[in-house]
C-alpha positions as protocol buffer text, in pm:
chain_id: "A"
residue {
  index: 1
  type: UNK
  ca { x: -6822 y: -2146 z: -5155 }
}
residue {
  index: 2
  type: UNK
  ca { x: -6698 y: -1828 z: -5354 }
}
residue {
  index: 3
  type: UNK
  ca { x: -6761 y: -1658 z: -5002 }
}
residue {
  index: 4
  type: UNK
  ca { x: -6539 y: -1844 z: -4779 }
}
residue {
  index: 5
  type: UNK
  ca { x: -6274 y: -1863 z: -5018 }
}
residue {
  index: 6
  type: UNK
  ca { x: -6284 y: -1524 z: -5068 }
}
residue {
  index: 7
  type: UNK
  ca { x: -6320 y: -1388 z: -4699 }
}
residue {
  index: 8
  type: UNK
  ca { x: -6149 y: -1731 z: -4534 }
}
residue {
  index: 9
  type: UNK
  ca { x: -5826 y: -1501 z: -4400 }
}
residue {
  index: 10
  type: UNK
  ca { x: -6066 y: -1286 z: -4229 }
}
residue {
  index: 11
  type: UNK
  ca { x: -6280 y: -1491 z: -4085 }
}
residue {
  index: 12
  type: UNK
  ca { x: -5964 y: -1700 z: -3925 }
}
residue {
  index: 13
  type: UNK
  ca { x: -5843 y: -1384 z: -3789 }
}
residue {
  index: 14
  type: UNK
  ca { x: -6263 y: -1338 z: -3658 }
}
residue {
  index: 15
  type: UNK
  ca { x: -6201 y: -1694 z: -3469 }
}
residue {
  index: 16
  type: UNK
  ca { x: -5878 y: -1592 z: -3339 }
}
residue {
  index: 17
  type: UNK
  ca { x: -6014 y: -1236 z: -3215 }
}
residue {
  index: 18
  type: UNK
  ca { x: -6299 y: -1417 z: -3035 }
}
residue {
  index: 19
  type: UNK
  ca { x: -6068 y: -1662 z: -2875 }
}
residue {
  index: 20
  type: UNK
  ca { x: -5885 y: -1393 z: -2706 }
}
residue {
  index: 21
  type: UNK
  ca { x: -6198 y: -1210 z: -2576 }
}
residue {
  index: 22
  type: UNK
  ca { x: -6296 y: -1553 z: -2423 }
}
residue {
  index: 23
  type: UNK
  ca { x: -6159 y: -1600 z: -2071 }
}
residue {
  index: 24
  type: UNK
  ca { x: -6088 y: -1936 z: -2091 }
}
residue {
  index: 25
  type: UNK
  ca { x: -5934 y: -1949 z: -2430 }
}
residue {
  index: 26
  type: UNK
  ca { x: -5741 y: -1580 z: -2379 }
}
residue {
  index: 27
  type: UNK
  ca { x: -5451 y: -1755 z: -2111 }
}
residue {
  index: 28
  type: UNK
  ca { x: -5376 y: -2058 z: -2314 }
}
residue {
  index: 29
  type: UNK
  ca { x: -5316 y: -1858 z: -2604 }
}
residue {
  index: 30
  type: UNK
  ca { x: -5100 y: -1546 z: -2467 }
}
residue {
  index: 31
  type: UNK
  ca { x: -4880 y: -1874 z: -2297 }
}
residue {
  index: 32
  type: UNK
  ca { x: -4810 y: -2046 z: -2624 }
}
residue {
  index: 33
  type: UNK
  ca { x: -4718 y: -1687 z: -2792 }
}
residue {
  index: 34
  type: UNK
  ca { x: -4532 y: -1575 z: -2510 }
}
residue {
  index: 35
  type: UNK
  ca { x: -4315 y: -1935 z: -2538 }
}
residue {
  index: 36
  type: UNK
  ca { x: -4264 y: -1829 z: -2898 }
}
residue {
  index: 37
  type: UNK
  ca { x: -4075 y: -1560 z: -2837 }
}
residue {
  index: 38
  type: UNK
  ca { x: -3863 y: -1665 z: -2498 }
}
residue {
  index: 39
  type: UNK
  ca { x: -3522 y: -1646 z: -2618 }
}
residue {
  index: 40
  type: UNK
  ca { x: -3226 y: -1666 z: -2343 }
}
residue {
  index: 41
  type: UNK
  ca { x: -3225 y: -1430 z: -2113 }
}
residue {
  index: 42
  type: UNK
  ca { x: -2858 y: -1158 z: -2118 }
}
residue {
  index: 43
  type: UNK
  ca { x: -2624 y: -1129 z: -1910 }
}
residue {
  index: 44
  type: UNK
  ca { x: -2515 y: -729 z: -1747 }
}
residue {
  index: 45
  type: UNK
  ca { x: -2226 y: -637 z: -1896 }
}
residue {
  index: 46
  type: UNK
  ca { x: -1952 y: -672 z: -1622 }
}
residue {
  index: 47
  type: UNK
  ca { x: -1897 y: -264 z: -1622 }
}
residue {
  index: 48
  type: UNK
  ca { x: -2268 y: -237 z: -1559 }
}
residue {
  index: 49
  type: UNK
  ca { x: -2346 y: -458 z: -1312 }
}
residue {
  index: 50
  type: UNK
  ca { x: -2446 y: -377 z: -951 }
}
residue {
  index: 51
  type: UNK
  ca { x: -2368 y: -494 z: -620 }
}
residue {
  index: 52
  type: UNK
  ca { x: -2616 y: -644 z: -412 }
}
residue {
  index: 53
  type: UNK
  ca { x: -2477 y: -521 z: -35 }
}
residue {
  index: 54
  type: UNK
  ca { x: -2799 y: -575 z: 141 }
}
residue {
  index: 55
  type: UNK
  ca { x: -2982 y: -950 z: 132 }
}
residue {
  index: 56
  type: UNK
  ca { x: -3193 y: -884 z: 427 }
}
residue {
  index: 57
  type: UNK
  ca { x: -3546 y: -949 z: 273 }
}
residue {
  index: 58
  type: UNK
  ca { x: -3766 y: -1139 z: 494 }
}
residue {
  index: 59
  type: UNK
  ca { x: -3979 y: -1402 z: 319 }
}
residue {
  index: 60
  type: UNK
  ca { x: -4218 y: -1710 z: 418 }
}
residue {
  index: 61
  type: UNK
  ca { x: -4243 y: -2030 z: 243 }
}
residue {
  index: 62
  type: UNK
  ca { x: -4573 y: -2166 z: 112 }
}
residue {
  index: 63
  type: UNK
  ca { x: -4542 y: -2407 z: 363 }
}
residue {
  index: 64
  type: UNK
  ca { x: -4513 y: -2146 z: 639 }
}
residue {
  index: 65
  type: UNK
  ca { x: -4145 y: -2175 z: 725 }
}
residue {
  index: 66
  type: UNK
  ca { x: -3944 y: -1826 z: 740 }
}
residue {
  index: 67
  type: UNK
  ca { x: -3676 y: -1756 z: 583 }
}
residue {
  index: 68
  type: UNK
  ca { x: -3424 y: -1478 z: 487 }
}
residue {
  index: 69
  type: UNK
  ca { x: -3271 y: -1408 z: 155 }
}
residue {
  index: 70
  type: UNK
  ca { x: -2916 y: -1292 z: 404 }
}
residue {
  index: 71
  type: UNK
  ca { x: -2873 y: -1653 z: 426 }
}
residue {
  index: 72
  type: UNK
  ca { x: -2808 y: -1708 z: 57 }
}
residue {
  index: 73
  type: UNK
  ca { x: -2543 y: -1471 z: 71 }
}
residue {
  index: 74
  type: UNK
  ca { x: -2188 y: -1603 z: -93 }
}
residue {
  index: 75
  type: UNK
  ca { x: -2408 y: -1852 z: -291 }
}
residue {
  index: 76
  type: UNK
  ca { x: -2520 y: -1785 z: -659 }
}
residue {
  index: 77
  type: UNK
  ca { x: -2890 y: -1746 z: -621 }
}
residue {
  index: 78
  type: UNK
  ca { x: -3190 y: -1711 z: -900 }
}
residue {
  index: 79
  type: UNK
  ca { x: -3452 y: -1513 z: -793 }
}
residue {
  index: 80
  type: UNK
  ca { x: -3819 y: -1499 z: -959 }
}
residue {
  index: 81
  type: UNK
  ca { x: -4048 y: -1275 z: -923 }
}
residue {
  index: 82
  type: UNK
  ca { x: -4378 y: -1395 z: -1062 }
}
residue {
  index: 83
  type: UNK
  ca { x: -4769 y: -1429 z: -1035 }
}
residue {
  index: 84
  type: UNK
  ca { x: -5018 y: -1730 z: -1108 }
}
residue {
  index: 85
  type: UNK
  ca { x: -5217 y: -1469 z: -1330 }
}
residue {
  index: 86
  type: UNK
  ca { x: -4923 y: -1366 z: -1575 }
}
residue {
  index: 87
  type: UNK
  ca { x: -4857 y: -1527 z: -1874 }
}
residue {
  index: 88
  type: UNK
  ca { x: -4515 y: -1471 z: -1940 }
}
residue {
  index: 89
  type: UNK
  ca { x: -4467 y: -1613 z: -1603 }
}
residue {
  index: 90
  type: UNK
  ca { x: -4673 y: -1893 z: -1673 }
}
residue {
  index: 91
  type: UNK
  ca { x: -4505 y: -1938 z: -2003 }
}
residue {
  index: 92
  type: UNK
  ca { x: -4170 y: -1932 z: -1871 }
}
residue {
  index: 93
  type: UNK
  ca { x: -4201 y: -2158 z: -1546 }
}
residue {
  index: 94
  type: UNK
  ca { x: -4150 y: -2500 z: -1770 }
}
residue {
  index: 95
  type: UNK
  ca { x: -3800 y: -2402 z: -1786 }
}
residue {
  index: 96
  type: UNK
  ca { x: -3706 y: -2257 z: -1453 }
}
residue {
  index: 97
  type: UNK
  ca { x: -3862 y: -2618 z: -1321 }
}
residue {
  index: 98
  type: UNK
  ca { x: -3613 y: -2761 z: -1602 }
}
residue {
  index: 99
  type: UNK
  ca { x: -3371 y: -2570 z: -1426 }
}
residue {
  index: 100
  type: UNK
  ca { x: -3425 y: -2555 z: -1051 }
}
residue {
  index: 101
  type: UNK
  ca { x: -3445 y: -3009 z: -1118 }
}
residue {
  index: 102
  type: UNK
  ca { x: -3082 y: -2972 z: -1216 }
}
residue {
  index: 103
  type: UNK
  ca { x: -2933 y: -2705 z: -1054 }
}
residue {
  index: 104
  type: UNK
  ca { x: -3178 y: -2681 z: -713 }
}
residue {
  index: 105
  type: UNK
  ca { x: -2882 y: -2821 z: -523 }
}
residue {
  index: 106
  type: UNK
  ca { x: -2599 y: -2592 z: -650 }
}
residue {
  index: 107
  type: UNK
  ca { x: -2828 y: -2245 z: -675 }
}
residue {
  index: 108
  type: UNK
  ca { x: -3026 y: -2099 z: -423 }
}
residue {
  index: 109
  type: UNK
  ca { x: -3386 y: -2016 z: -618 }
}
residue {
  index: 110
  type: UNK
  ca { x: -3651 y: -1789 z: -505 }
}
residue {
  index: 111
  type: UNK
  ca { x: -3991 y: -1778 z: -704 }
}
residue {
  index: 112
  type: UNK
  ca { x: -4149 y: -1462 z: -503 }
}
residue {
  index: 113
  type: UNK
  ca { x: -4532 y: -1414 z: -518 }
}
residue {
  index: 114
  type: UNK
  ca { x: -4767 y: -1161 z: -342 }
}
residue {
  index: 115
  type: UNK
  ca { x: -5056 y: -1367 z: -404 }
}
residue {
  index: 116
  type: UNK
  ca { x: -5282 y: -1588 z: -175 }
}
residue {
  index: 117
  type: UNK
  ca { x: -5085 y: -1935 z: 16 }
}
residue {
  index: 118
  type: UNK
  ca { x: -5426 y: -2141 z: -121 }
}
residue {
  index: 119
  type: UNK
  ca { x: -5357 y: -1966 z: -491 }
}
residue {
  index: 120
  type: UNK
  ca { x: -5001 y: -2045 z: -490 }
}
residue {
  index: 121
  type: UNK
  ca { x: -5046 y: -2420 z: -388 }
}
residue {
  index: 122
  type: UNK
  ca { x: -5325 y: -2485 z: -622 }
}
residue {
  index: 123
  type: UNK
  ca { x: -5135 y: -2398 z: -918 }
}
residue {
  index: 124
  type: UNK
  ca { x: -4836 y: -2559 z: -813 }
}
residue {
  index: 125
  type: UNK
  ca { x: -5013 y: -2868 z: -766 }
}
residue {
  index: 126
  type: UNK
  ca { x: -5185 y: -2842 z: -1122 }
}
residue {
  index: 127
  type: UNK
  ca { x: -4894 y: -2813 z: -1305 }
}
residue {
  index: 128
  type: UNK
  ca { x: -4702 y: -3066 z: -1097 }
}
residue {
  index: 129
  type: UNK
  ca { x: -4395 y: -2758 z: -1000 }
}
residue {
  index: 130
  type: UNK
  ca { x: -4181 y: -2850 z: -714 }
}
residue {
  index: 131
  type: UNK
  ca { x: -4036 y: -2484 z: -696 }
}
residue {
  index: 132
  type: UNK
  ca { x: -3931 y: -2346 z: -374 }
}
residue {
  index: 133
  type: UNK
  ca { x: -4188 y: -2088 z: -370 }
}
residue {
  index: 134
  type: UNK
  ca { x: -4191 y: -1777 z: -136 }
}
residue {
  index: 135
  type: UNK
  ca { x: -4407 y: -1474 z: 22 }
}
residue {
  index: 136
  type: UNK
  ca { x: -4249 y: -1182 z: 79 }
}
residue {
  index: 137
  type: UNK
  ca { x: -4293 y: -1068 z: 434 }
}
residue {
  index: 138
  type: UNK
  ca { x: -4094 y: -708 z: 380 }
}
residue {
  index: 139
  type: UNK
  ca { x: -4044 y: -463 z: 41 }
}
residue {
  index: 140
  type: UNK
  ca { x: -3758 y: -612 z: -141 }
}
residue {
  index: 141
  type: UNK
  ca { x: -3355 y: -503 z: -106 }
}
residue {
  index: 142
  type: UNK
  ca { x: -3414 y: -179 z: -359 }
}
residue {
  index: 143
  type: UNK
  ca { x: -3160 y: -314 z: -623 }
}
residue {
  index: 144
  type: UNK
  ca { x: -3406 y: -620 z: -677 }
}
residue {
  index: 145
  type: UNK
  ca { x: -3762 y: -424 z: -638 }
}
residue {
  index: 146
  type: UNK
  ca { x: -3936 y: -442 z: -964 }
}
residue {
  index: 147
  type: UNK
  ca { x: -4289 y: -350 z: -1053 }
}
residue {
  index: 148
  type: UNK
  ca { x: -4299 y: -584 z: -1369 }
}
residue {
  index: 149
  type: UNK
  ca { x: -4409 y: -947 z: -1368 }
}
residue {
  index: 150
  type: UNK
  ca { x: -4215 y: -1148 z: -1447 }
}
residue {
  index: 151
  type: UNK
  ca { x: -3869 y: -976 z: -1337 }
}
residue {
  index: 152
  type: UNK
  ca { x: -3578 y: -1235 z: -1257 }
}
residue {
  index: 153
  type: UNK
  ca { x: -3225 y: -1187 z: -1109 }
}
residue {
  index: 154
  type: UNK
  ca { x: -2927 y: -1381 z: -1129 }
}
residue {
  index: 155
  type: UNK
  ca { x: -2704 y: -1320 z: -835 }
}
residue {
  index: 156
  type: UNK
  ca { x: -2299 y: -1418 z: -819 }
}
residue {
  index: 157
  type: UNK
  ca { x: -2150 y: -1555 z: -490 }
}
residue {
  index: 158
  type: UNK
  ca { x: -1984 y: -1171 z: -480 }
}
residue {
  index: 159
  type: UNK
  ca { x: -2330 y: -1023 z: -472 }
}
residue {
  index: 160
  type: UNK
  ca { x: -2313 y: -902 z: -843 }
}
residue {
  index: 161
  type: UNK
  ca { x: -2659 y: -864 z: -1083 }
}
residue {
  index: 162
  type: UNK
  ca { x: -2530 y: -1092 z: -1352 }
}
residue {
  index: 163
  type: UNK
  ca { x: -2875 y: -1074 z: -1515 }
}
residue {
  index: 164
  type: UNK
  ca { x: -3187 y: -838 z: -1469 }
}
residue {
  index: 165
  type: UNK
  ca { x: -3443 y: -999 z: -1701 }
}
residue {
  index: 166
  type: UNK
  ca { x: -3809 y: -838 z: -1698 }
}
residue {
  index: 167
  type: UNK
  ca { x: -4057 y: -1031 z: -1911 }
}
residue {
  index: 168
  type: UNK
  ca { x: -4022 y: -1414 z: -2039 }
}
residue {
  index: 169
  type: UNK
  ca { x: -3740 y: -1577 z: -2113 }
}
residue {
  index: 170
  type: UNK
  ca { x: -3599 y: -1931 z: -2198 }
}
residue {
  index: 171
  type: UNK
  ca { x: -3421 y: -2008 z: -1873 }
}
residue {
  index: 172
  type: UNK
  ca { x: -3373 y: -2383 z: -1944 }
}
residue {
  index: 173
  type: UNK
  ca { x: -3095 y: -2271 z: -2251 }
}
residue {
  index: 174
  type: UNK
  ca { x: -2765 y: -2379 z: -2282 }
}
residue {
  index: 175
  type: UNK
  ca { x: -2637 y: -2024 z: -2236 }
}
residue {
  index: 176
  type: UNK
  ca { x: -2789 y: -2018 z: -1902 }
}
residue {
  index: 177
  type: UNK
  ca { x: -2626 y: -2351 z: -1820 }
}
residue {
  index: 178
  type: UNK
  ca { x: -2324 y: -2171 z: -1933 }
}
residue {
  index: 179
  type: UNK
  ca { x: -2338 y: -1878 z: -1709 }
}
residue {
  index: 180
  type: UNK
  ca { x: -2450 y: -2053 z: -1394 }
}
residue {
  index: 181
  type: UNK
  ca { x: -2141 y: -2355 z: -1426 }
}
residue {
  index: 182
  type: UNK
  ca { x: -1951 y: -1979 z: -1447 }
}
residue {
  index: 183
  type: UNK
  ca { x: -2078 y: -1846 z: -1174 }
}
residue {
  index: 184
  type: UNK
  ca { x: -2046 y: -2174 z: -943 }
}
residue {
  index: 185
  type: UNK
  ca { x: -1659 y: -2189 z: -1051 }
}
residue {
  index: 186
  type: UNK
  ca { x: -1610 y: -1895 z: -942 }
}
């Protein structure tokens, strides 16, 4: 008894080490810590922000149907650039489906994926996600290629880069609210 009360911090932080080496146990942890930390994502500060004057970017549904992001143009749009295999994406999409249910019909969202149709619509489908979800068919407009996961864009009808978030955020925040009732006033 002496033992574990005197070695019970260490062998919690034992458990915890082996959970993380464990496949299955690894993802469900690294979600929950990365929703910890999601705070609201920032906005560019209007002297920094950049003009989006190309949207041609060629992309295909999961359900097949082409599309390009040129036809989004004037409209605020949210793009999402994400994988089924990232946590911070996985921790973050809660909100953006929080979002996209009340705002789906006002915004124009993207959630971009290189990965597999039968990958994509499996995970949608286990976590019940109704996002419009796209496959890019071309590289990305330069001011919106990113090499991080996830990397998301908030677009104004002008074709300003309100916000350039890379990594998880809280998207479903009443600052966000904020900025896109802005943005669709405007």
């Amino acid at each position: 008894m002496k033992f574990l009360k005197k070695h019970f911090s260490n062998i919690l932080f034992g458990i915890f080490i082996l959970l993380l080496i464990i496949p299955q146990t690894r993802m469900p942890i690294q979600v929950f810590l990365q929703r910890m930390i999601a705070f609201s994502p920032s906005t560019v500060k209007v002297e920094k922000r950049e003009t989006l004057a190309n949207f041609s970017w060629q992309l295909r549904e999961v359900n097949g149907t082409g599309v390009n992001l040129s036809e989004s143009e004037n409209r605020v749009i949210l793009i999402n650039l994400w994988a089924t295999w990232c946590p911070p994406c996985i921790a973050e999409m809660p909100s953006l489906q929080a979002l996209f249910d009340d705002y789906g019909d006002k915004v124009d969202f993207y959630f971009v994926s290189n990965e597999k149709t039968e990958t994509l619509h499996r995970f949608l489908e286990r976590h019940s996600y109704n996002l419009p979800v796209y496959q890019p068919l071309e590289d990305a407009p330069g001011l919106l290629n990113s090499r991080a996961l996830p990397t998301t864009y908030v677009i104004s009808k002008k074709g300003e880069i309100v916000v350039n978030k890379t990594g998880v955020a809280n998207w479903n925040s009443a600052k966000t609210r904020e900025l896109l009732d802005k943005l669709l006033a405007e």
